[in-house]
N, C-alpha and C positions, 0 to 999 in steps of 0.2 A: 287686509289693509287696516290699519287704526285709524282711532273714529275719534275724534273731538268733541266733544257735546257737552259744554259746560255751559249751567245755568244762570242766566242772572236775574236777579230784583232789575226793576226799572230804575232806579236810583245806578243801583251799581255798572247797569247799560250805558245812564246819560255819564257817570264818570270816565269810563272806558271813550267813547265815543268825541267826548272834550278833552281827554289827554294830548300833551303835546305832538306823540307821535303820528295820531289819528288828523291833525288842521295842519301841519307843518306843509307846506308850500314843496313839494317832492315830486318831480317827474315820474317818481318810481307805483307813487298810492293814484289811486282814481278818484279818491276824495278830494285832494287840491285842489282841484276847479271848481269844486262846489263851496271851497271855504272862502277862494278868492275870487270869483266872477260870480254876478248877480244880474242875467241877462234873462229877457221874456224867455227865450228858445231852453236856457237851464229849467226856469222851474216851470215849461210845460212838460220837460220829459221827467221830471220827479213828485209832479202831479200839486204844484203850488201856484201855479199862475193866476190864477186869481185870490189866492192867499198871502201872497209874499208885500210886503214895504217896498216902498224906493230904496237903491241900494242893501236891500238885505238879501245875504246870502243863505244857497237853499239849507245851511246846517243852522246857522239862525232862524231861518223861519220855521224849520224842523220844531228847533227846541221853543219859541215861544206857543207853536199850536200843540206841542206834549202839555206845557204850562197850562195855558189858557180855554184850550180844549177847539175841537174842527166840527164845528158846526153844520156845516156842508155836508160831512160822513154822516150825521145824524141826519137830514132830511134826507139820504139815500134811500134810508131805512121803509122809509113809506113805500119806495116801489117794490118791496122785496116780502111786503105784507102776506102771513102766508094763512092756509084758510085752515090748520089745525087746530085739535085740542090735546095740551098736552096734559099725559099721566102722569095720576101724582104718585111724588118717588116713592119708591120703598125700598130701604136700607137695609140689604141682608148680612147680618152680621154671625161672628161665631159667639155662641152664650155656652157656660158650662153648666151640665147636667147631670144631676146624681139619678143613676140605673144601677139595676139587677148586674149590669155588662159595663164594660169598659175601657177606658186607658190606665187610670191610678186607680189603686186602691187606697180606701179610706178608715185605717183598723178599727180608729175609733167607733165607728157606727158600728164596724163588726160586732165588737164589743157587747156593742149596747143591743145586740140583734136585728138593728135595722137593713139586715143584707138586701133588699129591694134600691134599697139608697145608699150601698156603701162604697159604689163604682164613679168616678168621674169623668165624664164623656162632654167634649167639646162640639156641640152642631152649631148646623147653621139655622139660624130662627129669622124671620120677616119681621119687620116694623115699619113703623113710621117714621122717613125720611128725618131729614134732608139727605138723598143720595147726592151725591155727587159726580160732577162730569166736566172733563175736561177736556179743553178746546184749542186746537191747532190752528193758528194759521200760516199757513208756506207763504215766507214773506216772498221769495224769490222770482227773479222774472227774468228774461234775455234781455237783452239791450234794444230789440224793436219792438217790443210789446210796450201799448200805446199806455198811459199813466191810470185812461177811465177802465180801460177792463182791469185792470188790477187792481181795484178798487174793492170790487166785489166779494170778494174772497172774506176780505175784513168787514164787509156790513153784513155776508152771508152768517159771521160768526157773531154779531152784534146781536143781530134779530133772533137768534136761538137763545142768546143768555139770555135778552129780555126774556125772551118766553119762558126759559126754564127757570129764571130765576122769579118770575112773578107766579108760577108752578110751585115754589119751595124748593129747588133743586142749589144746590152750592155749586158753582160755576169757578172754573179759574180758565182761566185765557193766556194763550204763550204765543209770541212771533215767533218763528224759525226759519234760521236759515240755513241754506247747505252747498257743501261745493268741494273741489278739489285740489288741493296744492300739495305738492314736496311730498309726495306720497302719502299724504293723509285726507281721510273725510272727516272734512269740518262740518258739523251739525249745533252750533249753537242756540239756545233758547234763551229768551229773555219773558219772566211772567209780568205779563202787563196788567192782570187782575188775579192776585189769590184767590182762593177758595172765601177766607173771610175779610175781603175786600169789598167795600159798596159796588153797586155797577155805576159807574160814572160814565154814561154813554159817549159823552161828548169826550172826555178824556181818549178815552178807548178807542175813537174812532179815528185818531192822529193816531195811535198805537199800532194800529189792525188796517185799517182801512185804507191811507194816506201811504198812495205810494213810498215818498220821502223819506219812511221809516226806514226802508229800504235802501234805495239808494241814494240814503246821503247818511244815514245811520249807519246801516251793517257794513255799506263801504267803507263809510272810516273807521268800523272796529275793525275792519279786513286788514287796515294799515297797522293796524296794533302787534297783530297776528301774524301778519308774515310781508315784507317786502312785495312776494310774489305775488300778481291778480289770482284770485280764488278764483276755479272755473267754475260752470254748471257741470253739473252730472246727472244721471238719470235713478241713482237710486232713490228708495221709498224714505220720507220723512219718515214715516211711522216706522220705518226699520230701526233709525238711528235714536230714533227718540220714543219708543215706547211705551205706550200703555198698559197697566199692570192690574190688574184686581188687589185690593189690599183688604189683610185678615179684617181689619175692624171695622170696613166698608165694599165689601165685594160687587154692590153696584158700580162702583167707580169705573170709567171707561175714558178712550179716546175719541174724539172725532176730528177730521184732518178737513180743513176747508184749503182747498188744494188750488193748483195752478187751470184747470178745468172749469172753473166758477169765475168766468168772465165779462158776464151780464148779468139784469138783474132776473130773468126765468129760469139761467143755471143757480143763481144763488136763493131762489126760491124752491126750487126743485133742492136741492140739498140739503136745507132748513127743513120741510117737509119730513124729508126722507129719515132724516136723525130724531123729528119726534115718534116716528113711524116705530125706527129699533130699540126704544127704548124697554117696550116689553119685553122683545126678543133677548136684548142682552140682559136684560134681571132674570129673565128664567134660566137662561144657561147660566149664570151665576148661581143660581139656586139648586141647580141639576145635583 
C-alpha cells in the first residue's frame, strides 16, 4: 500500500490548515463544524474549554493558543516531574584517518615514504555532543478518547526536551498523524521545534499537548487531502516515519511518545524510560 508522509515547517501546517478548502462550510470535511459552531460541548471534545472566547471557533482558538502560546500544557508539566539524571551527549561521528590499511590510497605520502600514513580510512570516533534526538508525537486519537488523556503524550514529550535540552542534547519535536483513505497511508508530519529552534515550551505545548492540534488542525488538513474521512489504522508511526542514524551524527534517534501515554505516571514512566536508553542507543551506534 503507498504511504503519504509529507513534512511540514509549522508555518507551512498553519497555511495548509487556513486554506479555503480546509474552513469551507462542506458536509463532506469534519472540519466544518469546528470552523462554524463555537459551542461549550465542541471545545470540551478538542480539549479548549477553558481556553476558548465567547464566540470563538475551535480553529480560531487553535491558531491564537499556536500564537500566543497554552499555558495550562506548561503547568502539566509539574506532574509529569521525573526523578532522572540525564547523560551528557556524545556525538559519534565518522572522522578520516591516515593508516598503514585502508579504503584510498594516498601516492603522494607513498612517495615521500610515509606508508604508515599513506591509506585513508573513514571511523567512527566519540566527542562531545550536542547529539541529537528526535521526538514524536502520535497526534492521533478515536473520537471517544476524552481531550485530558490526550494531553499527555505532548507534555510527556515537553518534559524530555526540557531535560535533554538543558543536558546539551539538540531536540526537534514533530506531530504526526496517520490513517487510511482511497488506498493509501497517510503519515503526515509537521516539525513543531527544529533541532535549532529555541525550546519555547509554552509554544510547544499548543503544538504537542493540546488536543486541538488534532482535531481541529489535522482534520482540516484531512479536507485538503481528500474529500474522504481519513480512518484510524493500527500500523506503527515509527514504521511510516522513521528514524535513521546519520553519517555525521550516528547518536541521532527516534522516540515515539504514542497513544498509551494517557496519564500523567504513563507520561512519567516514558520520560524515564528514554533518558534510561540513551546509553544503550550511543553504544550500538558505536558498535
Amino acid at each position: 500500500m503507498n504511504v503519504l508522509n509529507p513534512v511540514y515547517t509549522l508555518p507551512e501546517w498553519l497555511a495548509a490548515v487556513q486554506g479555503p478548502c480546509a474552513v469551507e462550510s462542506n458536509a463532506k470535511t469534519r472540519a466544518g463544524f469546528l470552523r462554524n459552531r463555537a459551542t461549550g460541548s465542541d471545545h470540551k471534545w478538542i480539549g479548549t474549554l477553558d481556553d476558548y472566547a465567547p464566540g470563538e471557533s475551535g480553529l480560531d482558538t487553535l491558531e491564537r493558543l499556536i500564537r500566543d502560546g497554552w499555558s495550562r500544557g506548561v503547568e502539566l508539566m509539574t506532574r509529569v516531574a521525573a526523578d532522572v539524571e540525564v547523560p551528557a551527549p556524545v556525538s559519534i561521528r565518522r572522522r578520516a584517518r591516515w593508516t598503514d590499511a585502508g579504503d584510498d590510497l594516498e601516492m603522494q605520502r607513498v612517495y615521500a615514504g610515509d606508508l604508515e600514513h599513506a591509506w585513508r580510512r573513514t571511523q567512527r570516533a566519540s566527542g562531545n555532543g550536542p547529539a541529537r534526538v528526535r521526538l514524536l508525537v502520535d497526534s492521533l486519537a478515536h473520537a471517544k478518547a476524552t481531550a485530558h488523556s490526550m494531553r499527555w503524550r505532548g507534555v510527556a514529550a515537553l518534559v524530555a526536551a526540557d531535560l535533554l535540552t538543558s543536558a546539551g542534547y539538540s531536540v526537534q519535536i514533530e506531530s504526526v498523524m496517520h490513517g487510511l483513505a482511497n488506498g493509501y497511508r497517510y503519515a503526515p508530519s509537521c516539525i513543531v521545534k527544529a533541532y535549532t529552534a529555541p525550546l519555547d515550551l509554552s509554544s510547544l505545548a499548543a503544538t504537542t499537548a493540546l488536543p486541538a492540534f488534532f482535531r481541529v488542525g489535522w482534520h482540516a488538513w484531512q479536507a485538503v487531502i481528500t474529500p474522504e474521512p481519513i480512518g484510524c489504522v493500527s500500523y506503527s508511526v515509527a514504521d511510516a516515519q522513521p528514524g535513521q542514524f546519520e553519517d555525521d551524527d550516528l547518536a541521532a534517534h527516534v522516540e515515539l511518545a504514542g497513544q498509551s501515554i494517557s496519564d500523567a505516571s504513563a507520561a512519567r514512566a516514558w520520560v524515564e524510560q528514554l533518558v534510561r536508553s540513551l546509553d544503550d542507543q550511543r553504544q550500538r551506534a558505536a558498535a
